[in-house]
N, C-alpha and C positions, 0 to 999 in steps of 0.2 A: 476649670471645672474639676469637684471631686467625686469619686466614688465613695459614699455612703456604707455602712456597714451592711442595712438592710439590701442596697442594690449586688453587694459583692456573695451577700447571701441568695436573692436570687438568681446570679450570676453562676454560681456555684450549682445549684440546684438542677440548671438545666443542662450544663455543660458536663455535668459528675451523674445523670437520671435520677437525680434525688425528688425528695419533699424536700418543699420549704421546710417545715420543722427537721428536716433530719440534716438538711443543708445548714441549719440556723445553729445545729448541736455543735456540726462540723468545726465550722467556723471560729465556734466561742472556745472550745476545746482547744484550736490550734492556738489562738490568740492568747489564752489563760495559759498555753505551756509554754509560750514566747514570755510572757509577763513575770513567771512562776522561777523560769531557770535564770534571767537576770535577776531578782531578788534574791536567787542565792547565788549570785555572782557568775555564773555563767555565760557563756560565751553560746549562743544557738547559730547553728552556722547550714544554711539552706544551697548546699552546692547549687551553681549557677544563677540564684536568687541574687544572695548577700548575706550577708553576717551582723546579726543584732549582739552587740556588746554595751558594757558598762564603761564611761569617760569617766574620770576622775576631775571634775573641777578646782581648781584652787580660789584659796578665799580671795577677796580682790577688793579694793575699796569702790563705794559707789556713793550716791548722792537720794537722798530724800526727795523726790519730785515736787512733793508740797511746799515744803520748810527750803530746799537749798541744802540743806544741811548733812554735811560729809557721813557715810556710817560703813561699817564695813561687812560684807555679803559673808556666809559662810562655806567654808569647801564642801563640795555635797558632791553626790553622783548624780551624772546622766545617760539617757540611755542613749546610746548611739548605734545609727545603720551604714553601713560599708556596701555599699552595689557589688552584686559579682560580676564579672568580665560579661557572661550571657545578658543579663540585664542590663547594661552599660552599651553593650552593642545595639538592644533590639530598642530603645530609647532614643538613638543616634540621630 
C-alpha cells in the first residue's frame, strides 16, 4: 500500500492543526524545494529522515524491446534517497 499525496496532505493537516489548503501549500512547497535544490545539483539532507541526492549514471548499452536491436542508453542523472539511521530504525 502507498500513501498518496492528497492523503499525506491530509495527513499533515491534522497532525500540524492546519486546513487542508494551507496543509496542501505546505506540502507542495517542501516537495518543489526538494525538486528545485537537486536541479541545481544539490544535495537536501533531512537530519534523521535521509538525504536526497543526484546519482550520475553511466551510458550502458541496452537492447530495443521491439526490434531486438542493440542501441546504446545515454549517461544521465538520477535522483537518489539515502535513509537516515532514525528512519532505518523506526522501519525495522
Amino acid at each position: 500500500m502507498s500513501v498518496t499525496t492528497k492523503e499525506l496532505v491530509v495527513l499533515v493537516a491534522k497532525k500540524a492543526n492546519l486546513t487542508n489548503k494551507a496543509s496542501k501549500e505546505a506540502v507542495r512547497i517542501l516537495l518543489n524545494g526538494i525538486r528545485d535544490s537537486l536541479k541545481r545539483g544539490e544535495k537536501v539532507v533531512l537530519t534523521g529522515f535521509g538525504t536526497f541526492s543526484l546519482r550520475n549514471r553511466k551510458a550502458k548499452k541496452g537492447r530495443n524491446p521491439k526490434t531486438g536491436e542493440p542501441i546504446m542508453i545515454a549517461a544521465r542523472k538520477a535522483p537518489g534517497f539515502t535513509p537516515g539511521k532514525s528512519l532505518k530504525k523506526a522501519v525495522k
